[in-house]
N, C-alpha and C positions, 0 to 999 in steps of 0.2 A: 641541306645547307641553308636555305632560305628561313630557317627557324632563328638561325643567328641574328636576322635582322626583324623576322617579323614579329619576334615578343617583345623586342626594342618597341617598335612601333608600336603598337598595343599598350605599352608601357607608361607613352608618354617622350620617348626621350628624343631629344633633338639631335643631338651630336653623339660620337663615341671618340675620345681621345685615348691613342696606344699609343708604343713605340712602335708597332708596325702591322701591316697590314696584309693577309691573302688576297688574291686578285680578286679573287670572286666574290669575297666577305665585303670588297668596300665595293664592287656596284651593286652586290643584293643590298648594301646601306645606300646608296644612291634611289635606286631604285623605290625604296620606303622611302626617301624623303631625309634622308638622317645624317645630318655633317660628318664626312670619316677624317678624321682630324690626325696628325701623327706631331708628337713630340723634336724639334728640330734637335732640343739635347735630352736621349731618351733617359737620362741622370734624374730629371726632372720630374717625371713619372714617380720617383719616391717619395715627391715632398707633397704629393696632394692626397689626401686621405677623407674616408670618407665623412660625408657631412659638411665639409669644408665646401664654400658656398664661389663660385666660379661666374665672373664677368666679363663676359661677349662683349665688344663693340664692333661698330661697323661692318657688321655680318650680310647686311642687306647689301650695304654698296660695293663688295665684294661680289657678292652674287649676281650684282646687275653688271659690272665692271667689262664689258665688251672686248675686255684684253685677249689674244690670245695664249698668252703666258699659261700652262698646264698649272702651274704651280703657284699658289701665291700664301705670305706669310700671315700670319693673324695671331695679334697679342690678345689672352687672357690675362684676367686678374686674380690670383687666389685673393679675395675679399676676408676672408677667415685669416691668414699670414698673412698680408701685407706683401704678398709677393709676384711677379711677374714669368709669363712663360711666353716663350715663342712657339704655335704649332706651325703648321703646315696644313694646307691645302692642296691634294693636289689632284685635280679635274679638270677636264676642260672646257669649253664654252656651254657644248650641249648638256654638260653634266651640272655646271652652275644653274642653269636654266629648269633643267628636273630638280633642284633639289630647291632651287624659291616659287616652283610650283607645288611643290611640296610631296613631290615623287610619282613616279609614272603607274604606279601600281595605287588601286582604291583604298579609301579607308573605310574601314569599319562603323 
């Protein structure tokens, strides 16, 4: 099960954005280091294809944000459409903290 997250990693990839998530598949993504990100309207998921070039903000103050809120929201940009998505975060403090250290598990 742990392959699901460690060729990500290997890969290069920061984030994985679904409609939804197995328990174990977003802390082994924790765990790498790697944002589990979920679609708030999983509709959304249709309009991003690939290629199409995806803009983060405020990812870092997220991750430092001392809240204990499990859950917190974060807009992307399709920059390729012109269009706006709302994901979800949803970790809690100690899991913010592994993933802006950029995961408990070594890198290669």
């Amino acid at each position: 099960r742990e392959h699901a997250a460690l060729a990500p990693m290997f890969l290069g990839v920061k984030a994985v954005i679904v409609k939804s998530f197995a328990r174990i598949h977003k802390a082994n993504l924790i765990n790498y280091g790697i944002l589990p990100l979920t679609f708030i309207n999983p509709a959304d998921y249709d309009n991003i294809e690939q290629g199409d070039m995806l803009e983060f903000s405020g990812l870092h103050a997220i991750l430092e944000d001392g809240s204990k809120e499990n859950t917190v929201n974060i807009e992307i940009i399709n920059k390729t459409k012109g269009q706006k998505y709302t994901l979800k975060l949803e970790a809690s403090v100690e899991d913010r903290i592994t993933l802006k250290k950029g995961g408990k598990i070594g890198k290669a």
